[in-house]
C-alpha positions as CSV (number, residue, x, y, z in Angstrom):
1,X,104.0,131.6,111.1
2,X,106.9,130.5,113.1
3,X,109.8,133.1,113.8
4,X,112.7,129.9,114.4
5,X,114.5,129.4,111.1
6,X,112.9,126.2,109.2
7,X,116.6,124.1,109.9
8,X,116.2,124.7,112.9
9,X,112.6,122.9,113.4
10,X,112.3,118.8,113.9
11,X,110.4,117.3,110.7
12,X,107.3,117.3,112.1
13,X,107.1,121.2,113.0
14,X,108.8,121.8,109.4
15,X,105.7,120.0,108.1
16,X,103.0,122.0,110.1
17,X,104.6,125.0,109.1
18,X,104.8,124.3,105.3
19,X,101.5,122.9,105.4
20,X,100.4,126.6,106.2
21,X,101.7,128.4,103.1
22,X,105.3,128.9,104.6
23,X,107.6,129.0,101.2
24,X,110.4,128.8,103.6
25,X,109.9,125.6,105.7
26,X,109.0,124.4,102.2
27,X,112.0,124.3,100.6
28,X,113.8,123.3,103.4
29,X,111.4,120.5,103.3
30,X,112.6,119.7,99.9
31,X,116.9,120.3,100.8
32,X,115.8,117.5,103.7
33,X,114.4,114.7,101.3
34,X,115.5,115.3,97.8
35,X,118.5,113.0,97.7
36,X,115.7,110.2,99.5
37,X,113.6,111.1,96.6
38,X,115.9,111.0,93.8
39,X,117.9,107.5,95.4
40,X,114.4,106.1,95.7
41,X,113.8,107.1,92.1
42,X,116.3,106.2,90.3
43,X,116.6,102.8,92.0
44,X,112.5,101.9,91.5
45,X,113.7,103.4,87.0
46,X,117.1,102.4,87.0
47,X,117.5,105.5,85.0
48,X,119.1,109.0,85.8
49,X,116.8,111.0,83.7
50,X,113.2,109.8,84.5
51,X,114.5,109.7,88.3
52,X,115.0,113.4,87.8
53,X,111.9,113.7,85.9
54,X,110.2,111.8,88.7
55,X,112.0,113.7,91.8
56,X,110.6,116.7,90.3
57,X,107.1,115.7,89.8
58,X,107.3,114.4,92.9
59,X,107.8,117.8,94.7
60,X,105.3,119.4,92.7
61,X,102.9,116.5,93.8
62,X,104.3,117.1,97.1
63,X,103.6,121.1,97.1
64,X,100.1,120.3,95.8
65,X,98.9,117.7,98.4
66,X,100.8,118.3,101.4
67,X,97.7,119.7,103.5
68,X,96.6,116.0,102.5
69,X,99.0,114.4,104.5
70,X,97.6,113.5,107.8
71,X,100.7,112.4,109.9
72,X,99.0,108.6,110.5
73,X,102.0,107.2,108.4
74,X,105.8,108.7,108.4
75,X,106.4,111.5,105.6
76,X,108.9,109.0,104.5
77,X,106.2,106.2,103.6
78,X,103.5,108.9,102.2
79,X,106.8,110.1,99.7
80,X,107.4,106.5,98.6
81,X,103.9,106.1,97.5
82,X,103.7,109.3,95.5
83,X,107.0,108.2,94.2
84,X,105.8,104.6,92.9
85,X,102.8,106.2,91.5
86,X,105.0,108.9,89.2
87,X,107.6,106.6,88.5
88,X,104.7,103.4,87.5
89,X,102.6,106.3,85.3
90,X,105.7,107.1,83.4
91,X,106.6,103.5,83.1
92,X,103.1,103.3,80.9
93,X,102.9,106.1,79.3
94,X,106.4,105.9,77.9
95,X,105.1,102.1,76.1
96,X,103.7,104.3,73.8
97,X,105.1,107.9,74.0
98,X,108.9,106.9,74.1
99,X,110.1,110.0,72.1
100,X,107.4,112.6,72.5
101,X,107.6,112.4,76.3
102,X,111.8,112.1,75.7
103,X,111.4,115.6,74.0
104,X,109.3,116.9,76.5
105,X,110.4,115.5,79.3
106,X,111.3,118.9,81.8
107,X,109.1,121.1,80.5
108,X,106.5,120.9,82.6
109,X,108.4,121.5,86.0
110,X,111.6,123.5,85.0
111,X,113.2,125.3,88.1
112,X,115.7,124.0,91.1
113,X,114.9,120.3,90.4
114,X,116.5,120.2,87.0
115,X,118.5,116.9,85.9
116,X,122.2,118.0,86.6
117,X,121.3,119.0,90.0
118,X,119.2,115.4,90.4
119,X,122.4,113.4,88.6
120,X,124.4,114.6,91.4
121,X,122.7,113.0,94.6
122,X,122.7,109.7,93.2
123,X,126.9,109.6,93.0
124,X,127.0,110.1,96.7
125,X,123.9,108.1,98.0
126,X,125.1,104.3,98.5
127,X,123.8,102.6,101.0
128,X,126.3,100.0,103.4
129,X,125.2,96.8,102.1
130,X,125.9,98.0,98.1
131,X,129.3,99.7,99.6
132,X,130.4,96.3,100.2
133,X,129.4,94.2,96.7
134,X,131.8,93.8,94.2
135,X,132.2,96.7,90.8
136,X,131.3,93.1,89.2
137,X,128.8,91.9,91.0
138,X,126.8,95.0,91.7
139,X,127.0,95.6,87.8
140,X,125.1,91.6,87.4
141,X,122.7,92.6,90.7
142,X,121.2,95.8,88.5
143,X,120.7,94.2,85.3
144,X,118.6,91.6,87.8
145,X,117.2,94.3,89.4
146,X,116.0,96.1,86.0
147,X,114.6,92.6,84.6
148,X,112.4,92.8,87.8
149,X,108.7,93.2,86.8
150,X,107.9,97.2,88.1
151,X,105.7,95.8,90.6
152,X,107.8,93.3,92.5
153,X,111.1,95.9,92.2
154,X,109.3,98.6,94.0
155,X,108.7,96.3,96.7
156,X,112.2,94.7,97.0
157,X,113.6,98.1,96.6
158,X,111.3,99.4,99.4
159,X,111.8,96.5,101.9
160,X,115.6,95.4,100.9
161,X,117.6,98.3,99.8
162,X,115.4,100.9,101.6
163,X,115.0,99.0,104.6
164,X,111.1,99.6,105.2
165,X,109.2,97.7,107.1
166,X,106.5,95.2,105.6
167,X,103.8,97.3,106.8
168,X,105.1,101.1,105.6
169,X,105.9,98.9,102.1
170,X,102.1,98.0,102.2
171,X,100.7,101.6,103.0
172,X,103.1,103.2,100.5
173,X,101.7,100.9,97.8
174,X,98.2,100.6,99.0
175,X,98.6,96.1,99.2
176,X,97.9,94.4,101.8
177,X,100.8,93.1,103.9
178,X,100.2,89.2,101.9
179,X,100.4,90.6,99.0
180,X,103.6,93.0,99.6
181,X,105.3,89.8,101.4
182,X,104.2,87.8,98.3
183,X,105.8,90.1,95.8
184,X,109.0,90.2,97.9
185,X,109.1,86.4,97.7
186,X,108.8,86.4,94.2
187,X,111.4,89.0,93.8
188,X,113.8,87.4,96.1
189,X,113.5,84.3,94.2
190,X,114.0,85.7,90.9
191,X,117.1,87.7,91.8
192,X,118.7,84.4,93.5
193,X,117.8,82.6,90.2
194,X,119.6,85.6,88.6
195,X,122.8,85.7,90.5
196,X,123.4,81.4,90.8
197,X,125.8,81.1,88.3
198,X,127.5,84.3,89.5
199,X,128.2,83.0,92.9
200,X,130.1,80.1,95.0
201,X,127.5,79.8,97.9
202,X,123.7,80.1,98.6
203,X,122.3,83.1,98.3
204,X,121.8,84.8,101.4
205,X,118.4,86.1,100.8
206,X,115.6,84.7,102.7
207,X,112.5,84.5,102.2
């Protein structure tokens, strides 16, 4: 074990360290990436609660498989994907469990990731390009957003909010790079369909 205080080590030490049993480096592991988690979340749901549901299960995922992770991809891309994965399961599970799951939805991993502490990252994670879009218009951009199939808004959200490279959005989601650049397209296209009669000049979304 490592006598130098877990903030003080660079993420890749932290990691190392956790990975060994170190309750310590772990939770500071989880103060450095829980707002990433939860904005990631509640972006790919589009709702507060199952992104705190999902932020959560994601840590417990996290605390179970982290002697998994093998340091070939960033921590940030191998998060993402456990992410999609809790986020897509809940999606299906709640077409047919709506209230039972809505009644039981914290039970299984009460503790420091409860949903008031989760509501309070979102308010302060906003990244520059939705600083700069209109109350109105942002309001129009997430109900496009939510009418997004699951599967082509985890990509855009990965690549255009996120800002992750074709290749990390492909590993995350286990595509192939075609097929993530393919959903993107077809995300990009619906959201500019979407937003035409919202706005004076062409969208500036490319493709």
């Amino acid at each position: 074990m490592t006598t130098r205080s877990p903030r003080s080590l660079p993420d890749n030490e932290l990691i190392l360290v956790a990975r060994k049993g170190d309750n310590a480096a772990f939770t500071e592991l989880v103060r450095r990436y829980e707002s990433t988690v939860y904005r990631f979340s509640y972006k790919i749901c589009r709702d507060s609660d199952k992104a705190a549901e999902t932020l959560q299960d994601t840590f417990v995922n996290v605390f179970r498989k982290l002697g998994s992770f093998d340091g070939k991809s960033k921590f940030t891309t191998w998060l993402y994907a456990i992410v999609t994965n809790n986020c897509l399961m809940k999606h299906r599970k709640r077409k047919g469990e709506l209230l039972e799951q809505s009644l039981e939805a914290y039970d299984h991993a009460p503790g420091q990731f409860g949903p008031g502490h989760a509501k309070e990252l979102v308010s302060v994670q906003e990244t520059p390009a939705e600083a700069v879009i209109s109350k109105e218009m942002r309001e129009i951009l997430e109900r496009a957003i939510l009418r997004l199939p699951k599967d082509y808004r985890v990509v855009f959200v990965m690549r255009d909010i996120e800002g992750e490279s074709n290749e990390d959005t492909a590993r995350a989601l286990g595509l192939s790079v075609e097929a993530t650049k393919s959903r993107l397209r077809r995300a990009r296209a619906f959201l500019r369909e979407q937003l035409a009669p919202y706005v004076q000049s062409p969208s500036r979304m490319t493709a």
